[in-house]
C-alpha positions as CSV (number, residue, x, y, z in Angstrom):
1,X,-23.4,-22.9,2.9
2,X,-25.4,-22.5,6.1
3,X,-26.7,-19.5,7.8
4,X,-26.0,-20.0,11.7
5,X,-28.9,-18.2,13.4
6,X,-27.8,-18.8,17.0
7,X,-28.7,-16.1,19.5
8,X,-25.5,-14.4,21.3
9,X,-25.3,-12.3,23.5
10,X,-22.9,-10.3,23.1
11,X,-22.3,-8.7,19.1
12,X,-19.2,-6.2,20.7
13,X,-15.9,-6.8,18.7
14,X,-13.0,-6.1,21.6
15,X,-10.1,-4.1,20.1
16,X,-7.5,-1.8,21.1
17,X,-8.9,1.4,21.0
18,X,-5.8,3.6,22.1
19,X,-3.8,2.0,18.8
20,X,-3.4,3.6,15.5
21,X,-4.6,0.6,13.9
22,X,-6.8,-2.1,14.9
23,X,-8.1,-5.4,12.9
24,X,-11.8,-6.0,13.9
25,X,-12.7,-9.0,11.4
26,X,-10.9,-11.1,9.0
27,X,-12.7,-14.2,7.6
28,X,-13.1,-15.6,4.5
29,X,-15.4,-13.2,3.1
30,X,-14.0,-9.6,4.0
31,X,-11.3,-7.8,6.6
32,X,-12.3,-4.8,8.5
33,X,-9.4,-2.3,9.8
34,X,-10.3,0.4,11.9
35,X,-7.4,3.0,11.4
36,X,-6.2,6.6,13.0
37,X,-4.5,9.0,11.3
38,X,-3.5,13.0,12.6
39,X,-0.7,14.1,9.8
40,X,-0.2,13.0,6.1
41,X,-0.3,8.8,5.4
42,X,0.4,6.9,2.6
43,X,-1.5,3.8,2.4
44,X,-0.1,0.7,0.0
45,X,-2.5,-1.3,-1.3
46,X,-0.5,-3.5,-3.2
47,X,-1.7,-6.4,-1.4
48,X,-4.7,-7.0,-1.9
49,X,-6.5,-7.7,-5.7
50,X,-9.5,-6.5,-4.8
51,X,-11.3,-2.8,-4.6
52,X,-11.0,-1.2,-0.8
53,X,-13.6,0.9,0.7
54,X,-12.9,3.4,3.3
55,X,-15.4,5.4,5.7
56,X,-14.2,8.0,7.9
57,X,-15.6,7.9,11.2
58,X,-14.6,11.2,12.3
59,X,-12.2,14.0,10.7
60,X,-11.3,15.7,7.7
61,X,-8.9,14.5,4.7
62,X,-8.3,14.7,1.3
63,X,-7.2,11.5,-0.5
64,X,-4.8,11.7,-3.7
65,X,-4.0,8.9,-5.9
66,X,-1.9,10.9,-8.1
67,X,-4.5,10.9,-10.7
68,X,-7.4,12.6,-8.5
69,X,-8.1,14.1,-5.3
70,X,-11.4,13.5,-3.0
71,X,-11.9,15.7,-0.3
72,X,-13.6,13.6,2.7
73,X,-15.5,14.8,5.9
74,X,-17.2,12.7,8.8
75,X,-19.5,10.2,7.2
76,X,-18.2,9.9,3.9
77,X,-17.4,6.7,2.2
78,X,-15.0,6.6,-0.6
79,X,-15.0,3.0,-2.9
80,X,-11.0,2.5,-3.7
81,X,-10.7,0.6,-7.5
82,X,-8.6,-2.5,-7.2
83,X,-6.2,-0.8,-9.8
84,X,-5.1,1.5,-7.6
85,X,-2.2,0.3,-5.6
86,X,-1.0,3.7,-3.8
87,X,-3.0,6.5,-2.1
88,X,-1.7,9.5,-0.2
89,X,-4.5,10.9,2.9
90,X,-3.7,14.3,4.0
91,X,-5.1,15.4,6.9
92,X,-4.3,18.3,9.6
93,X,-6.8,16.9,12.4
94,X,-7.2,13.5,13.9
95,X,-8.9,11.1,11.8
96,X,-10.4,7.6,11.9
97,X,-11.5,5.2,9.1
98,X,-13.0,2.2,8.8
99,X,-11.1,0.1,5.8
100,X,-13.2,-2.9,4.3
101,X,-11.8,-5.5,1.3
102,X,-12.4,-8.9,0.1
């Protein structure tokens, strides 16, 4: 593979920024979601085979998988195992991720 070093100008992925959910990338490599959330969510992960990482951008939650529960604040980043196909986020404020898999 090749590295393309051309200069742009412009770096600024356009989205939808008054959606609840946005796609920002999806190549090859790796998909970035950015998602909003203001009540409890239940994210399925059944589709992809791979581990998921989630960074909240701004909130509060706490994320259960049945098995364990991780209390998040602004600026935390949680790594997802691939063997987890279900996760509850409960949260009693608005909230935004950032989602990332392979």
């Amino acid at each position: 593979d090749v590295v393309e070093l051309d200069h742009k100008k412009n770096y600024l992925i356009q989205y939808d920024t008054g959606g609840s959910y946005a796609e920002l990338i999806q190549n090859k490599y790796f998909t970035v979601n950015r998602f909003f959330i203001e009540e409890k969510h239940d994210k399925n992960y059944e589709f992809t085979d791979s581990f998921v990482i989630l960074m909240l951008l701004s909130g509060e939650c706490k994320l259960n998988d049945g098995k364990n529960l991780v209390n998040m604040q602004k600026g935390n980043t949680v790594l997802i195992p691939a063997c987890i196909n279900n996760l509850q986020i409960e949260t009693t404020e608005p909230t935004e991720f950032l989602e990332i898999y392979i």
